[in-house]
RODO-2510 file (C-alpha; in nm, 4 decimals, decimal comma):
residues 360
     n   res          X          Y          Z
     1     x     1,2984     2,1192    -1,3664
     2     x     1,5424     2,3762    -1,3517
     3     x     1,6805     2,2938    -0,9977
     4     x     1,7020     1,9288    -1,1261
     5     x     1,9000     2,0444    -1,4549
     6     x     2,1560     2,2755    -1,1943
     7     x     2,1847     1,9124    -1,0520
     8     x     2,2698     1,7125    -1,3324
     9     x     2,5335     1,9811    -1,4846
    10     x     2,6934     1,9987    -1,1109
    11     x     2,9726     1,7403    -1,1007
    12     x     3,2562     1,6260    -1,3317
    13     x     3,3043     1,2958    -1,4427
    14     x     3,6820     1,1598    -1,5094
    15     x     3,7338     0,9160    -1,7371
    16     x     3,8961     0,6044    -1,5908
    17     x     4,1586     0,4514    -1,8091
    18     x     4,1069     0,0847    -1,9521
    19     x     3,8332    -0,0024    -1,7726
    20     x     3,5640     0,1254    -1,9762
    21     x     3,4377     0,3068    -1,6771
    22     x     3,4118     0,6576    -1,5281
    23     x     3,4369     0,7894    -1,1366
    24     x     3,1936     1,0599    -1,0085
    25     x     3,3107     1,2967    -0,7148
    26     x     3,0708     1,1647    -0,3757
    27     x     2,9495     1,3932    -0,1123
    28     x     3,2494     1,2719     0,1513
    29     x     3,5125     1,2979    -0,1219
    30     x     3,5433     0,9627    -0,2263
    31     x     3,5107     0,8311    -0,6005
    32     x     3,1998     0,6262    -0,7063
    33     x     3,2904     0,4220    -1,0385
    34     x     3,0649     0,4749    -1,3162
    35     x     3,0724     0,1250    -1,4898
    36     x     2,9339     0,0371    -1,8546
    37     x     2,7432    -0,2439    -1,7123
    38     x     2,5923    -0,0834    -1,3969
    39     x     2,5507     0,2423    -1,5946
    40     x     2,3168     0,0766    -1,8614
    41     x     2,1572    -0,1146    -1,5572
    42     x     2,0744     0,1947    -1,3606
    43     x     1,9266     0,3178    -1,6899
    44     x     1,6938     0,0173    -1,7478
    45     x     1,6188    -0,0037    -1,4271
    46     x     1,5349     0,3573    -1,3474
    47     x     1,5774     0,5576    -1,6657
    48     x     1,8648     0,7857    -1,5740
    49     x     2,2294     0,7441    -1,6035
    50     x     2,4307     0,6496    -1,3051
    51     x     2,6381     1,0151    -1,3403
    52     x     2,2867     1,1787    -1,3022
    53     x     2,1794     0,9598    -1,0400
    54     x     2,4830     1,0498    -0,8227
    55     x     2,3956     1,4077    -0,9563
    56     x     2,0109     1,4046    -0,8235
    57     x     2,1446     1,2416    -0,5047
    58     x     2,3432     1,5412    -0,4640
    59     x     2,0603     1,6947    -0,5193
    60     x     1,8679     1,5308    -0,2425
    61     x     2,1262     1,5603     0,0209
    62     x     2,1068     1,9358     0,0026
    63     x     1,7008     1,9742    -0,0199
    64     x     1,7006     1,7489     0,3425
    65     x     2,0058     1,9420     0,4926
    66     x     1,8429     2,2219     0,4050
    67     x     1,5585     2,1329     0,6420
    68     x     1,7007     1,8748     0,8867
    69     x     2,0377     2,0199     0,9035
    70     x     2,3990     1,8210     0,8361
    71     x     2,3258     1,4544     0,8042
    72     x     2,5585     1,2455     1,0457
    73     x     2,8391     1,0258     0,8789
    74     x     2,6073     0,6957     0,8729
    75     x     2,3981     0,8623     0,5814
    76     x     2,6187     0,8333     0,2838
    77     x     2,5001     0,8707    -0,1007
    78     x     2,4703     0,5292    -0,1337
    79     x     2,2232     0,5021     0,1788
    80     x     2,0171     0,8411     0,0279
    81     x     2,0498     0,6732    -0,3339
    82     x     1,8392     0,4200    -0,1679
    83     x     1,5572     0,6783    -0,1306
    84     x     1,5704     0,8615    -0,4230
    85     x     1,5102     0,4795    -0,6022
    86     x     1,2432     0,3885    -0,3951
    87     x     1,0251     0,7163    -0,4938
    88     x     1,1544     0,6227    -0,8474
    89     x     1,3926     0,9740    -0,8594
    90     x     1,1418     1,2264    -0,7628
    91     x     1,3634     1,4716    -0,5383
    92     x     1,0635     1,5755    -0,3574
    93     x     0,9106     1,2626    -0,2388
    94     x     1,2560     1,0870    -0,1434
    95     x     1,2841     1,4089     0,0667
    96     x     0,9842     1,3596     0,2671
    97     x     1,0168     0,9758     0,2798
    98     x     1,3833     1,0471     0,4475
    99     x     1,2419     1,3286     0,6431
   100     x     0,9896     1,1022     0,7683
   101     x     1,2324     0,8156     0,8713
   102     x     1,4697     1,0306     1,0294
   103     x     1,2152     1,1927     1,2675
   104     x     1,0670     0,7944     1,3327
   105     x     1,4167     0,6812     1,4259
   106     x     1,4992     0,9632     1,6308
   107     x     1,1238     0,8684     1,8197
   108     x     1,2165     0,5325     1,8342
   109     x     1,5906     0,5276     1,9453
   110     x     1,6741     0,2782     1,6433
   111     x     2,0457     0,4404     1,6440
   112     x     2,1293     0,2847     1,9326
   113     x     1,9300    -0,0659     1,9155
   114     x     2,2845    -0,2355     1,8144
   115     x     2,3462    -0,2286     2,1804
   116     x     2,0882    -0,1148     2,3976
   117     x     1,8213    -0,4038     2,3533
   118     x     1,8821    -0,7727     2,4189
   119     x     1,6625    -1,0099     2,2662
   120     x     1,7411    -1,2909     2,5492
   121     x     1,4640    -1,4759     2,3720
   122     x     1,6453    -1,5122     2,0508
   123     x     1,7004    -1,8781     2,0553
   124     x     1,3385    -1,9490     2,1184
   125     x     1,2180    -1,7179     1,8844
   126     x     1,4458    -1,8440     1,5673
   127     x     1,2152    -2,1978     1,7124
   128     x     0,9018    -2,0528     1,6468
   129     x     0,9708    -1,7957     1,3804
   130     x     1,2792    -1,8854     1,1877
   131     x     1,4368    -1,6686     0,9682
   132     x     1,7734    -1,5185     0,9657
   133     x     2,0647    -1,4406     0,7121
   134     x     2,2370    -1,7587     0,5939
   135     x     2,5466    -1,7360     0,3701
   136     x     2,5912    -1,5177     0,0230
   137     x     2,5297    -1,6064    -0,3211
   138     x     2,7650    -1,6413    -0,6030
   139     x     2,8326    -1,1939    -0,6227
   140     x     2,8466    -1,1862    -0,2614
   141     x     2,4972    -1,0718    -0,2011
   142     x     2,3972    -1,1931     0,1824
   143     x     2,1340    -1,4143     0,1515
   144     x     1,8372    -1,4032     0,3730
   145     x     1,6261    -1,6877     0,4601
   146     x     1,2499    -1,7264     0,6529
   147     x     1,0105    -1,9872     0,7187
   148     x     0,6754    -1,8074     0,7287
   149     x     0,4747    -2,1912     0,7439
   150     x     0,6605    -2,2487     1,0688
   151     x     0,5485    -1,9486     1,2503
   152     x     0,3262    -1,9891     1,5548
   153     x     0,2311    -1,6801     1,7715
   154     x     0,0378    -1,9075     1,9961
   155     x     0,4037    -2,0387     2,0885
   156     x     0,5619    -1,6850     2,0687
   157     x     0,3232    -1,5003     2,2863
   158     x     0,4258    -1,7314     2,5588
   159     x     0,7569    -1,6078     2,6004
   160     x     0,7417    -1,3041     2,4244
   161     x     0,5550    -0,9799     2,3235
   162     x     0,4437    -0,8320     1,9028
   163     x     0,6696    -0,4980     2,0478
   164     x     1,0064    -0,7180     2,1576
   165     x     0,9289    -0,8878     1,8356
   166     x     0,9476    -0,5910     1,6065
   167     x     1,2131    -0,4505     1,8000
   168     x     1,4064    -0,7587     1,7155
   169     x     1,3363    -0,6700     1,3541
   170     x     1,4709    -0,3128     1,3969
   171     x     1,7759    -0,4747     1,5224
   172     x     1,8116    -0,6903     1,2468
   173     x     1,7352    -0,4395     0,9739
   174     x     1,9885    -0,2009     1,1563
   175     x     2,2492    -0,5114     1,1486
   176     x     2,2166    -0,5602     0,7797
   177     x     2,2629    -0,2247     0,6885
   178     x     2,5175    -0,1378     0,9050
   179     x     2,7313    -0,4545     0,9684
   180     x     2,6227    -0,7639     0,7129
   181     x     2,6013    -0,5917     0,4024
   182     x     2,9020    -0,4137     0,4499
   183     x     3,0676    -0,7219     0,5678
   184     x     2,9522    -0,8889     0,2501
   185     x     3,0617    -0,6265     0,0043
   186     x     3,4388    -0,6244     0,2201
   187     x     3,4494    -1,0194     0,1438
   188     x     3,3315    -0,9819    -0,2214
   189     x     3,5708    -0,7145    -0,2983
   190     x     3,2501    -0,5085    -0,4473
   191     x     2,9735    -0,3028    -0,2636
   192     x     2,6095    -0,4795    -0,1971
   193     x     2,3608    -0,2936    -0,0555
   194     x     2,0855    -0,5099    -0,1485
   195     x     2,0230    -0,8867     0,0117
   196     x     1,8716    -1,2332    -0,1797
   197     x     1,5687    -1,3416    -0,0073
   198     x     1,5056    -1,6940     0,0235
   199     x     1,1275    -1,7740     0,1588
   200     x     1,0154    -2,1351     0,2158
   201     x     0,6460    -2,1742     0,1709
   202     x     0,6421    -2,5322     0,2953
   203     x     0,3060    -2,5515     0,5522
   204     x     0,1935    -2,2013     0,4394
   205     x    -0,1658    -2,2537     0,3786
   206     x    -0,5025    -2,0155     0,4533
   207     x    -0,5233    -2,1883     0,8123
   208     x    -0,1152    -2,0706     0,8945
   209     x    -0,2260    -1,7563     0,7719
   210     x    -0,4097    -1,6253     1,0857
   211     x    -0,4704    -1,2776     1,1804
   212     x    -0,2166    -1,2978     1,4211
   213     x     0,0855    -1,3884     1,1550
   214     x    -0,0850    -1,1173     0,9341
   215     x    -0,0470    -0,8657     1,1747
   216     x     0,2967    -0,9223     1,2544
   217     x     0,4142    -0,9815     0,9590
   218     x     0,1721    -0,6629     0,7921
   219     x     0,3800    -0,5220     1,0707
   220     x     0,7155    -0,5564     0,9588
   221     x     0,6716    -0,4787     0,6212
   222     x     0,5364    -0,1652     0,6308
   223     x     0,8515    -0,0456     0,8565
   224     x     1,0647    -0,2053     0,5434
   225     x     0,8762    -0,0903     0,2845
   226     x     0,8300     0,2472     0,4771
   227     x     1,1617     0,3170     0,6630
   228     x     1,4005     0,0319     0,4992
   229     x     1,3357     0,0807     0,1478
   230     x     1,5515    -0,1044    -0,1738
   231     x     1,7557    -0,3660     0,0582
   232     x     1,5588    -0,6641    -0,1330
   233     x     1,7284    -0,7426    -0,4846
   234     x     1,5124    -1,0468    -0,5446
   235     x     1,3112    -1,2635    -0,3604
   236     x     1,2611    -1,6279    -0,4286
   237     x     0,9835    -1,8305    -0,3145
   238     x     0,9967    -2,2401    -0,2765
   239     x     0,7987    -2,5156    -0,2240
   240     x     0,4681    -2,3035    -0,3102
   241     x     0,1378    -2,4553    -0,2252
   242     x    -0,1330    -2,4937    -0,4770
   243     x    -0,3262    -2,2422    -0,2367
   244     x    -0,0486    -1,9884    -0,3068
   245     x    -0,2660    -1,7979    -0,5548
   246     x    -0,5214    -1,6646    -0,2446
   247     x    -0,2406    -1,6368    -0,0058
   248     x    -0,0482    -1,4215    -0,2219
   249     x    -0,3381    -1,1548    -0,2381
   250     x    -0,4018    -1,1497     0,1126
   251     x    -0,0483    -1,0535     0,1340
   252     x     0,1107    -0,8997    -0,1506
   253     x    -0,0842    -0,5495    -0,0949
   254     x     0,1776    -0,4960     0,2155
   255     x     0,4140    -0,4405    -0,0733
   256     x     0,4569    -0,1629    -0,3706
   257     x     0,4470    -0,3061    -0,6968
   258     x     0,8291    -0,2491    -0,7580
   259     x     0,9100    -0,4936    -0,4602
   260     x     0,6158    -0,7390    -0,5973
   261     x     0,8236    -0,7217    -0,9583
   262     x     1,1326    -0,8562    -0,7763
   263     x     0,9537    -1,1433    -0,6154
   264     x     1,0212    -1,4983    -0,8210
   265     x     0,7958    -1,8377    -0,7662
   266     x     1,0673    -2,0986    -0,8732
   267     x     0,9248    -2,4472    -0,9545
   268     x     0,9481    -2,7833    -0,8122
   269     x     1,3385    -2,8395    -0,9716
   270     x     1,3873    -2,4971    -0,7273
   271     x     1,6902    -2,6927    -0,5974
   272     x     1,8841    -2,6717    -0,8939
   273     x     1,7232    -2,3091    -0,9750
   274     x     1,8531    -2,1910    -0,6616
   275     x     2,2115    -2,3655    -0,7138
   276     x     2,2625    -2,1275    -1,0066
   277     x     2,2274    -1,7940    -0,7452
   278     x     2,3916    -1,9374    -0,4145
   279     x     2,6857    -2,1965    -0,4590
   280     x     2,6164    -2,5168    -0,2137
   281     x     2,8683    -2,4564     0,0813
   282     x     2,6130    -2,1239     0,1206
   283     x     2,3343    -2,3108     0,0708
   284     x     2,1184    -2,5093     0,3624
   285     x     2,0948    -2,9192     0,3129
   286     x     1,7348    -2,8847     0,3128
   287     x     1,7557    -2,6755     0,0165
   288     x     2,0349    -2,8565    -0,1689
   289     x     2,3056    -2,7738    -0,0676
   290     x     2,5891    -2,8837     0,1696
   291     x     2,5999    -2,6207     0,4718
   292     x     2,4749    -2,8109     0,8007
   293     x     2,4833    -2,4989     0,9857
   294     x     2,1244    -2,4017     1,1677
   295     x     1,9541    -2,1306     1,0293
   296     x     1,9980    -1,9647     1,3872
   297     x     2,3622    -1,9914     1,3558
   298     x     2,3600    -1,6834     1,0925
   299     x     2,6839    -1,7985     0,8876
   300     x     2,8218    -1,5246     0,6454
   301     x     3,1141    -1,3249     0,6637
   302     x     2,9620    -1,0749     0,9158
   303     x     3,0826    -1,3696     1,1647
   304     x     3,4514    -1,3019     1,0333
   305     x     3,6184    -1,0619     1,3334
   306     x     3,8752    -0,9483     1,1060
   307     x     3,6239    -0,8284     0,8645
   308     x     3,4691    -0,6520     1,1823
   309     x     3,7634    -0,4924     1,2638
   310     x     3,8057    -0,3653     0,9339
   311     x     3,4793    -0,2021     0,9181
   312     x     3,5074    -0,0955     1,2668
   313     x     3,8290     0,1253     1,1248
   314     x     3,7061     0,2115     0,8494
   315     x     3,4020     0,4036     1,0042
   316     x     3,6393     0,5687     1,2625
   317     x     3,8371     0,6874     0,9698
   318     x     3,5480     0,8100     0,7483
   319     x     3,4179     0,9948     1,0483
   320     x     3,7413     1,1818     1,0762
   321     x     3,7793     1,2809     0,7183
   322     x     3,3867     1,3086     0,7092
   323     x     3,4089     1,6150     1,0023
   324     x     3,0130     1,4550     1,0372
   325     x     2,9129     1,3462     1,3575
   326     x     2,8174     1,0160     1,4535
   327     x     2,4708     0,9247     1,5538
   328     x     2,5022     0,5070     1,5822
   329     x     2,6108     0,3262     1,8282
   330     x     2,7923    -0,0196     1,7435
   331     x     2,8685    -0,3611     1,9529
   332     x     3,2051    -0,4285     2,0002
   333     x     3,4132    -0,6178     1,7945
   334     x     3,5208    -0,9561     1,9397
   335     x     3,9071    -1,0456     1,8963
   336     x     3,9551    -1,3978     1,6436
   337     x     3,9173    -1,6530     1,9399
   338     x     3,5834    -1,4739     2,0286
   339     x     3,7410    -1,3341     2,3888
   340     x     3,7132    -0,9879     2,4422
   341     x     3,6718    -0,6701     2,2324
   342     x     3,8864    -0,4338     2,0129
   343     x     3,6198    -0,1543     1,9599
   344     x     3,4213     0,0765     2,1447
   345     x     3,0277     0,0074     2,0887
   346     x     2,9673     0,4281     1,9710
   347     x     3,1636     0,4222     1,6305
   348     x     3,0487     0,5573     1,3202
   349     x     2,9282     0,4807     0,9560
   350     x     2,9213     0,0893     0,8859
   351     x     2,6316     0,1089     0,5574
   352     x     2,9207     0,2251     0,3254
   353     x     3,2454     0,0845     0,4500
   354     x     3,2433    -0,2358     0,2373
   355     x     3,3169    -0,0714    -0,0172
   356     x     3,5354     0,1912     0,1280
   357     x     3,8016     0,0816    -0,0559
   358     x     3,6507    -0,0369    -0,3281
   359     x     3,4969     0,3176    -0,4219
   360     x     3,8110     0,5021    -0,4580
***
């Protein structure tokens, strides 16, 4: 208690003029706002203010360094906030969970995945498991969308292996964190860290449901839930079967009960539920709205290249004022016309740099 109470008395606030807000001091210099709203979120939400969340991740940052030495650049409060939510604020069990993930992605190379491992099956993979991030909603949240009742692993396993497959995942988890969400929060002018999930139910039913979906899919959300944690901020479920009651306990124990709180079962009007969250042109036709872009396509502002270059800079830039080293490696950017590249693939931070600006 004590070392928690050094924690929360550690940093000044500043009082930021006609905004109603304040700014707390970050561990790379820059200034966090501190916003009325967000403050008496955080303390619904989690039951601490914002100022001592920022002071307890503080807090956190030193117990790991302590033990794993100086975090590289990529690791900013915001990602280690992350942790010390998903162990709901206990400074000693965010430490091991981030111990634990940084000595599992150092044993499976996941800092480099942006650009070591090609998925050449992609396209036939998005055929036979579709899912993929589609658009943002109405605050700029990316939005991501699967199909779980059009999975078939018979069809997969033909072309394909359960390892590629998760590798793919790693990859795409990476991508959010480091290169959609940050693109997101650069088009929105404010940060988002956290995605809407959109999951169609349509065909989901006990016989979909083999042991061979369940494992992948147990799979997968144990390296979330374990490695990935507080990226969902709510999930919304459509065109639910009758059945959905059974399916949803053979499934919903893959989850903590935090993530099965965010989770939403929207009706059969869904399509005007969903209209309220995610305007149409970021919506697909199938779910009412007017984008006739394939879910493979992945449309979203993380296909903008001048948003890529922008976060391309702006982790070469926090790197040099950081004096952290890098340890991710990033694909290049492509030029507007999609010829060539402007960046070199090992760069540094990308999980903060949508709101770069926006912090300060």
């Amino acid at each position: 208690m004590k070392r928690i109470a050094r924690a929360l008395n550690k940093k000044e606030v500043a009082p930021v003029q006609s905004t109603g807000a304040s700014k707390v001091k970050l561990s790379d210099g820059r200034m966090a706002a501190i916003g009325a709203a967000e403050d008496a979120e955080c303390r619904a939400a989690w039951g601490v203010s914002l100022e001592q969340e920022w002071q307890l991740v503080e807090q956190l940052r030193e117990e790991v360094e302590m033990e794993a030495g100086k975090l590289p650049v990529e690791w900013d409060d915001h990602v280690l906030r992350r942790f010390l939510r998903a162990r709901k604020h206990n400074i000693y069990k965010a430490k091991v969970m981030l111990l634990d993930t940084l000595k599992w992605r150092k044993e499976t190379n996941v800092d480099t995945v942006l650009t070591d491992f090609d998925f050449h099956e992609k396209d036939q993979f998005n055929k036979w498991y579709p899912e993929g991030f589609y658009g943002v909603d109405r605050e700029g949240r990316p939005i991501y969308v699967q199909q779980p009742g059009k999975i078939d692993t018979d069809q997969l396993w033909k072309f394909t292996t359960l390892e590629r497959c998760v590798r793919y995942h790693l990859q795409q988890q990476e991508r959010y964190w480091r290169i959609i969400a940050p693109a997101a929060s650069v088009s929105s002018g404010r940060r988002h860290d956290q995605s809407l999930v959109l999951i169609d139910m349509d065909g989901v039913g006990i016989s979909t449901l083999t042991s061979e979906v369940r494992n992948i899919m147990g799979t997968i959300m144990k390296i979330d839930q374990d490695y990935y944690p507080e990226l969902m901020w709510k999930a919304c479920l459509v065109n639910v079967p009758v059945s959905f009651r059974v399916i949803w306990s053979m499934v919903k124990h893959f989850m903590d009960v935090h993530t099965q709180a965010k989770i939403e079962v929207l009706g059969t009007n869904f399509q005007e539920e969903l209209q309220r969250l995610i305007a149409p042109e970021n919506l697909m036709t199938c779910y009412g709205g007017t984008n006739t872009a394939p879910l493979g396509a992945q449309p979203g502002p993380w296909q903008d290249p001048a948003i890529l270059a922008k976060l391309a800079e702006d982790r070469q830039r926090r790197q040099q004022e950081s004096g952290r080293p890098a340890s991710m490696t990033f694909p290049p950017v492509p030029q507007a016309g999609g010829a060539g590249a402007t960046a070199a693939a090992q760069e540094g931070p990308p999980a903060a740099e949508g709101a770069a600006a926006l912090a300060s």
